[in-house]
C-alpha positions in Angstrom: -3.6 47.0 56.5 -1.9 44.1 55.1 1.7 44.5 55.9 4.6 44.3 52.7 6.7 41.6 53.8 3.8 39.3 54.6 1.8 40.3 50.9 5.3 39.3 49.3 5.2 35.9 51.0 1.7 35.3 49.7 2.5 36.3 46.0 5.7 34.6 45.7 3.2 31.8 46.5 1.1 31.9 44.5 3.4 32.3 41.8 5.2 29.1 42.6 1.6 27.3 42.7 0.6 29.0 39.2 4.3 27.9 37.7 4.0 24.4 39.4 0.5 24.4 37.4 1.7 25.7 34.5 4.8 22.8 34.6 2.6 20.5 35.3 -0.1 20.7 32.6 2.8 21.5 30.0 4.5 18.3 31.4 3.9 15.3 28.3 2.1 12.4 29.4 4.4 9.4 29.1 1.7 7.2 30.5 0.6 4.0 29.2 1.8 1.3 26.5 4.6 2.2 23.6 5.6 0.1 20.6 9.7 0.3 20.5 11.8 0.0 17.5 15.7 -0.5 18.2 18.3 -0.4 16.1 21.1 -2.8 17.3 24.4 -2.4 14.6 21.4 -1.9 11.7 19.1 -4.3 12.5 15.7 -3.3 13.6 14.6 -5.0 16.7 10.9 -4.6 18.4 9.9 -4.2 21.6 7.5 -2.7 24.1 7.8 0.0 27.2 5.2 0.3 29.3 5.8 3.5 31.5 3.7 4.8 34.7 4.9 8.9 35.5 4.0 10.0 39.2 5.2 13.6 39.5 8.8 13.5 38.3 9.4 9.9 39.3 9.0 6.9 36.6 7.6 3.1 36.7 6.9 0.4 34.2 8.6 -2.3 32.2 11.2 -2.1 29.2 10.8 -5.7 27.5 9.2 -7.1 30.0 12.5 -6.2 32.5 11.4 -3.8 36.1 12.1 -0.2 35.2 12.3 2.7 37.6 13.9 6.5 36.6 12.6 10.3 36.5 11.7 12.7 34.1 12.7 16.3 33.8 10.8 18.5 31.4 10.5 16.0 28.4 14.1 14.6 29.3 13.9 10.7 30.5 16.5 8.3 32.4 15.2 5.0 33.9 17.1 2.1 34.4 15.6 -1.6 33.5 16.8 -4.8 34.8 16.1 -8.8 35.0 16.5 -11.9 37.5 19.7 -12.5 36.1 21.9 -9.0 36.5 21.2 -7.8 33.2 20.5 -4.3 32.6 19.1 -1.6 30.0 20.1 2.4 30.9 18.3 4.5 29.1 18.4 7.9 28.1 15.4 9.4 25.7 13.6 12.5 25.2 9.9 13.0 24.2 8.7 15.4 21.1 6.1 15.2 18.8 4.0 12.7 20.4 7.4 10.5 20.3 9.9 8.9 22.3 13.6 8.8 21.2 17.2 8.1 22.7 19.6 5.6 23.5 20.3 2.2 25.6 23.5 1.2 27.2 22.4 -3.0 27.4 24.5 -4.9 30.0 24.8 -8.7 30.3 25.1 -9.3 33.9 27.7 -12.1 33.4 29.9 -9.6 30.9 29.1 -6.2 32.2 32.9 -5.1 30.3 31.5 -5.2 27.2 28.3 -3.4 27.2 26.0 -2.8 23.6 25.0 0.8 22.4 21.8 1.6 20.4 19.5 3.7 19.5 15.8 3.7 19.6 12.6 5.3 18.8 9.1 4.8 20.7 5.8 5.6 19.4 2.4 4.8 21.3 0.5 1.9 21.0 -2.5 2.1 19.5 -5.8 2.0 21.7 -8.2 -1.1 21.2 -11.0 -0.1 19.3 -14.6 -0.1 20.5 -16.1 -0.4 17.4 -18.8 -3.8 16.8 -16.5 -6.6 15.5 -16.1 -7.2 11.7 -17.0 -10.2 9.4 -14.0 -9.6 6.3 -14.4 -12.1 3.1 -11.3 -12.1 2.1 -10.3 -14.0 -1.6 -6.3 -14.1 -1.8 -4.7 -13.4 -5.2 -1.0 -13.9 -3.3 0.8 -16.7 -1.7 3.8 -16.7 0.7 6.1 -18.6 1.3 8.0 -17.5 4.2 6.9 -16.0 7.8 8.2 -12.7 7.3 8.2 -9.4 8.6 8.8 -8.1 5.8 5.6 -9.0 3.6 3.3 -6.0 3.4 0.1 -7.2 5.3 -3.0 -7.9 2.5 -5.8 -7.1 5.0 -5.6 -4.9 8.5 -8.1 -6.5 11.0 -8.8 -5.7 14.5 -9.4 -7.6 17.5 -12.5 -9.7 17.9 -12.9 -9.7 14.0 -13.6 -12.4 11.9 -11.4 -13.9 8.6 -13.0 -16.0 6.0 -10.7 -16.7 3.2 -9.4 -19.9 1.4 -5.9 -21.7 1.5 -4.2 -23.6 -1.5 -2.7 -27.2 -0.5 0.8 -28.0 0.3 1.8 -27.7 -3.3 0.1 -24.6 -4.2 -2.7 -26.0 -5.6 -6.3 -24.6 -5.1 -10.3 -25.7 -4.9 -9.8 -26.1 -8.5 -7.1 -28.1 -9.0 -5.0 -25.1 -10.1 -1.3 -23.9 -9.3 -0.9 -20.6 -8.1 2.1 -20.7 -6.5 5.3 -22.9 -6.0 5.2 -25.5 -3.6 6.4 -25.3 0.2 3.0 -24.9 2.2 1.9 -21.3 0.7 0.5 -19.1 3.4 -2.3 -17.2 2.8 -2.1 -13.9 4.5 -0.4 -12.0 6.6 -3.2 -10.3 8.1 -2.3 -7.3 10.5 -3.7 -6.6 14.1 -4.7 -3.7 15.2 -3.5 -2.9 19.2 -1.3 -6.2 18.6 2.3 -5.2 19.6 5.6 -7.2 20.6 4.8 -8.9 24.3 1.4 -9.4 24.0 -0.3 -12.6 22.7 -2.2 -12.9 19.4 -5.4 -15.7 20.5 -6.9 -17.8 16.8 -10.2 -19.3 17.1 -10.4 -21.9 15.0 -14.6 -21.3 14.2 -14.6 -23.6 10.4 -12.7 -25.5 8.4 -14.4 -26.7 5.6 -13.0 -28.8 2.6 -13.5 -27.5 -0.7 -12.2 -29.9 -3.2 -12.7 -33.9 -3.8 -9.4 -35.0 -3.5 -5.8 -34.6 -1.1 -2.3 -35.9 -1.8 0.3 -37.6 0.2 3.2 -39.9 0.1 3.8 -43.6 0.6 7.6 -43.6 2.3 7.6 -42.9 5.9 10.5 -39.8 7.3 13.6 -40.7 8.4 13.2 -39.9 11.5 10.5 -42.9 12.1 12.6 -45.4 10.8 15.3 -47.5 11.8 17.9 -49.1 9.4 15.8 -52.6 8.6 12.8 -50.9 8.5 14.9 -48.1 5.9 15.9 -50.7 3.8 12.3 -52.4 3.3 11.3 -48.7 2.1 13.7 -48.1 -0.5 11.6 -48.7 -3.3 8.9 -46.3 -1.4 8.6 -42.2 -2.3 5.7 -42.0 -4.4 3.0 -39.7 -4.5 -1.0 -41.0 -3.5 -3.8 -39.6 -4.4 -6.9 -39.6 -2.0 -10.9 -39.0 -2.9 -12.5 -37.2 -0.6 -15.7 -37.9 0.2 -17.4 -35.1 1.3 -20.8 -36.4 2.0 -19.6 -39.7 3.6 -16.8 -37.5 5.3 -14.0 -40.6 4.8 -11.0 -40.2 2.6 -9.8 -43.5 0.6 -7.1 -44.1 -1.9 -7.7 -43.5 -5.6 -5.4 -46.6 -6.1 -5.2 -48.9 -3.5 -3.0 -51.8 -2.8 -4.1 -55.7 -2.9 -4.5 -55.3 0.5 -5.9 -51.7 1.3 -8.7 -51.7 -1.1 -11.6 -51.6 2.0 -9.1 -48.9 3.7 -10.7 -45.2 4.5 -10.3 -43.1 7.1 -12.8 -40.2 8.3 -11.7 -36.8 7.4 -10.7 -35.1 10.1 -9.6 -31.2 8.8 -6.5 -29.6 10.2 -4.5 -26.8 10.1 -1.3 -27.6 9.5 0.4 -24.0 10.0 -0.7 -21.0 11.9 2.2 -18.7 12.8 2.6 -15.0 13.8 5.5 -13.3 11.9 9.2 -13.6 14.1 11.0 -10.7 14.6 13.4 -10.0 11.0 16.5 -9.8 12.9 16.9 -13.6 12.3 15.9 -14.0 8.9 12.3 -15.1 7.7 11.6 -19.3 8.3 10.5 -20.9 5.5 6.9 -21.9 5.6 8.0 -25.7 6.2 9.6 -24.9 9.6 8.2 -24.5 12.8 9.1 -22.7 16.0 8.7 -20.3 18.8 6.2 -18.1 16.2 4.3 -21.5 15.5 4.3 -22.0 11.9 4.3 -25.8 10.6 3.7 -27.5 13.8 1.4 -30.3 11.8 -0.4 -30.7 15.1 -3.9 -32.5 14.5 -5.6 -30.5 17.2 -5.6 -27.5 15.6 -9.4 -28.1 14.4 -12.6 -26.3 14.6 -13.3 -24.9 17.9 -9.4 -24.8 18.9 -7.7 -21.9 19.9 -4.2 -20.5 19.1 -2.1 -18.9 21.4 0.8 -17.5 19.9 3.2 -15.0 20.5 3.7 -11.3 19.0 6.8 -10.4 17.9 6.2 -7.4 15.7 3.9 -4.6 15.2 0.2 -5.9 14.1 1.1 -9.4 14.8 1.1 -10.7 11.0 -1.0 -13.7 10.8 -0.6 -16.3 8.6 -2.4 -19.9 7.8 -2.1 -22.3 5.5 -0.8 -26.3 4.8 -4.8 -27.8 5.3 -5.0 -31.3 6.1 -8.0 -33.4 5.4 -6.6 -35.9 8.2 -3.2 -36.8 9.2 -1.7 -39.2 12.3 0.2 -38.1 14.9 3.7 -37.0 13.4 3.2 -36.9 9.9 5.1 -39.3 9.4 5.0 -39.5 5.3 6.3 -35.8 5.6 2.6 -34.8 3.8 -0.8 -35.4 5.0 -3.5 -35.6 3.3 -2.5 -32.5 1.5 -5.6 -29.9 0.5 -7.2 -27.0 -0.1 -9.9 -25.6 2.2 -11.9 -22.9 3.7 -11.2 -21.2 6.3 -12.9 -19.2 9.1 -10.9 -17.9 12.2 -11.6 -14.6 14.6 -8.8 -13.0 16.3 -8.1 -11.2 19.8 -5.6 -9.9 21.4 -4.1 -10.3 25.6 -2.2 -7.3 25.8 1.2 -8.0 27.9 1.6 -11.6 28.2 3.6 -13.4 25.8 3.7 -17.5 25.7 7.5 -18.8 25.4 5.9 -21.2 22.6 2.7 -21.5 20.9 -0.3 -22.9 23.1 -3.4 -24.7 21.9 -7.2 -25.1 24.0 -10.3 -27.1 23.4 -13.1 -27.1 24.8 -11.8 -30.0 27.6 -7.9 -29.7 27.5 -5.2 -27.1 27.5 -2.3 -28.2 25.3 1.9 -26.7 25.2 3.9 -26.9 22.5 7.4 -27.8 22.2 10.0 -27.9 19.2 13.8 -28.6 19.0 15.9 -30.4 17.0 15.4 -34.0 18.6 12.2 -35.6 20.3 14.4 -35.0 23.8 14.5 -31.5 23.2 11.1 -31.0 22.0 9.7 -32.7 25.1 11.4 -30.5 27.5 10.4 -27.3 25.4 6.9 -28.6 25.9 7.4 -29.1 29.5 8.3 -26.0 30.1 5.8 -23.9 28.2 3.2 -25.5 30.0 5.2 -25.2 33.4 5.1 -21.3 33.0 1.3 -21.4 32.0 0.8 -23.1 35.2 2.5 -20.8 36.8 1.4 -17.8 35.3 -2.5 -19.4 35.4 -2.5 -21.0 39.0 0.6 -19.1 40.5 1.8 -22.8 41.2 5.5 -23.4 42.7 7.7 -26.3 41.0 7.1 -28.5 43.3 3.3 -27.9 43.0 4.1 -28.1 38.9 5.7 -31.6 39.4 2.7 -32.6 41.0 0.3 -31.7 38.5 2.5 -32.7 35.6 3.6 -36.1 37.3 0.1 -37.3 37.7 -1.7 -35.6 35.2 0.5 -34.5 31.9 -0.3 -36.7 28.3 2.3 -36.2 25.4 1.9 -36.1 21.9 4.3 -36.2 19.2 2.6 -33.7 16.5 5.6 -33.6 14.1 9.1 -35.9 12.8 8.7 -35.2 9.3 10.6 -31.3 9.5 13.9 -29.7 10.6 12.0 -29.2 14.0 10.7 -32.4 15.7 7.4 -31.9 17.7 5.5 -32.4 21.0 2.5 -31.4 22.7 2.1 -31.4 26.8 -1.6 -31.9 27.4 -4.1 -31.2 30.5 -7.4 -32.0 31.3 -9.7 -29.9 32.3 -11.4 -31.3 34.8 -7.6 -32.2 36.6 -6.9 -28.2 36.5 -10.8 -27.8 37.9 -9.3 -28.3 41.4 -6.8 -25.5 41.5 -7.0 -21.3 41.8 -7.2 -19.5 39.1 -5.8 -16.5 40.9 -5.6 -14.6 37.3 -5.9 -15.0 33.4 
């Protein structure tokens, strides 16, 4: 005979277990990766949360910053903070498959005046297993900034493939034709599925192919390149050339050539002059003539067939755009516009979930390459120096003083761009000097 007191004990047991069941299977699952919208003073701002839920206890990263709080029913709190002291509390709730709440943001070197804002959180979307996608795409519109704003003209996912067309620099096509103003027309944006803000968006380059006879240019060289003297012999200078093409010799000559340039031809060497992911709107959308952290018109003669892209998601999808095709330009550009064309274009995309490149980064098949922009040469040189001292880093878990090795022996510069608000240069690597060195991860 089982005594009363003892049955008691073993029921209010087992109800606790059931209820603890019950809570548990009722509790929402907050793991994984969510796509974050903010609202800072009526701005819209995007970011990611990565959360990891053990029991009532939370993990993760809120923009990249350490995170650690709890959960209570569908009530969250976790705090997030960086290196430097600042600090993001959070309190949200979860319904409807959604995440909503608020952030008190604190600069660690001005924790009296702390920001308030709201934000919402929705999951990001799975990559899909589905065999990768040729898309022919023929564009009908042209843009002419790199904005978040433009409604996307194709959605794409990753490992799919793009073959479209550009128009040139002035907005002509492969016919000759105007279809839009001037100012390096983009063609796109194209949005990626499973892109979101913290990850990187990776272009291969596969074809470039040129699709009309001739290219334009100019004959004065950009400020920047000159010095006074060499100003004042170029005063008369500003005019625009005309190049033929040869496609089947692959060389590009002038139609009218000096007295003394009438042997001159160059081989054709096709470029991409601008590839850029779309920045974040908060700061207003670049022109399609500036360049940046987003990429955009970095005029950099490596970006060729067989190149890859690495540049950096800002917004939901990514928002690709390409455009400004070169038929061959010298380091710099220094007559402000190539050989100025139309062309063909054939890229496929992919996406590294949670890593984000402070600038865009370039690879061949023998070098990796970092870009750098700013306002003078000086600056642009140390932006490049550091993008490719945290891909070291991040690649080969080197140390700075391991970094200064590499880089003192090994790094080659190249000046991609003077003729724009943003002056460029590219940190390059060999190969076969990185061949040497762990690759601990990717």
């Amino acid at each position: 005979m089982i005594r009363l007191p003892i049955l008691a004990a073993a029921l209010a047991l087992e109800f606790a277990a059931a209820a603890k069941a019950q809570a548990q299977a009722q509790a929402p699952d907050l793991n994984g990766r969510w796509i974050v919208t903010e609202d800072v003073y009526g701005s819209a701002l995007y970011g990611s949360l990565k959360l990891t839920r053990a029991g009532a206890q939370l993990a993760g990263e809120f923009d990249g910053d350490s995170l650690t709080g709890s959960v209570t029913g569908s009530a969250l709190h976790f705090t997030a903070s960086d290196a430097a002291g600042d600090t993001s509390v959070v309190e949200a709730s979860f319904a409807d498959g959604r995440l909503s709440g608020s952030v008190v943001s604190t600069d660690g070197g001005d924790r009296s005046h702390p920001q308030h804002y709201s934000f919402t959180a929705k999951r990001a979307p799975a990559r899909l297993t589905d065999p990768p996608r040729r898309h022919e795409f023929v564009p009908t519109t042209f843009y002419r900034q790199f904005s978040a704003l433009t409604p996307s003209v194709l959605t794409i996912s990753p490992g799919d493939t793009i073959h479209t067309t550009t128009v040139d620099a002035g907005g002509a096509d492969a016919s000759g034709v105007t279809r839009v103003l001037g100012g390096n027309p983009q063609t796109g944006p194209f949005y990626v599925r499973s892109a979101m803000p913290g990850d990187t968006l990776a272009v291969h380059v596969v074809h470039l192919k040129l699709n009309r006879d001739y290219a334009i240019s100019d004959d004065r060289l950009v400020n920047r390149a000159m010095d006074s003297r060499l100003a004042a012999r170029m005063k008369d200078a500003g005019k625009t050339v005309r190049w033929r093409l040869d496609l089947d010799k692959g060389v590009a000559s002038p139609e009218a050539p000096g007295p003394h340039t009438s042997g001159f031809a160059v081989p054709v060497h096709p470029m991409l002059g601008c590839i850029a992911t779309a920045p974040a709107p908060v700061g207003g959308a670049p022109p399609t003539g500036d360049s940046g952290g987003f990429g955009g018109n970095m005029d950099f003669n490596e970006i060729v067939e067989g190149a890859t892209v690495y540049l950096p998601v800002s917004v939901p999808g990514a928002l690709l755009y390409f455009g400004d095709a070169h038929a061959a330009q010298g380091d710099g550009e220094l007559t402000g516009n190539a050989l100025e064309t139309s062309m063909d274009v054939e890229v496929t995309v992919d996406v590294i979930p949670g890593k984000r490149p402070p600038s865009p980064r370039v690879e061949s098949t023998s070098q990796i390459m970092a870009m750098g922009f700013g306002g003078s040469l000086d600056t642009a040189i140390q932006a490049a120096t550091s993008n490719m001292s945290a891909w070291l880093s991040d690649t080969y878990q080197l140390t700075p003083t391991e970094t200064a090795e590499v880089l003192g022996a090994a790094a080659e510069y190249r000046i991609s761009e003077v003729a724009d608000r943003n002056a460029g240069v590219v940190l390059k690597l060999n190969k076969t000097v990185l061949a040497g060195l762990k690759r601990d991860r990717e």
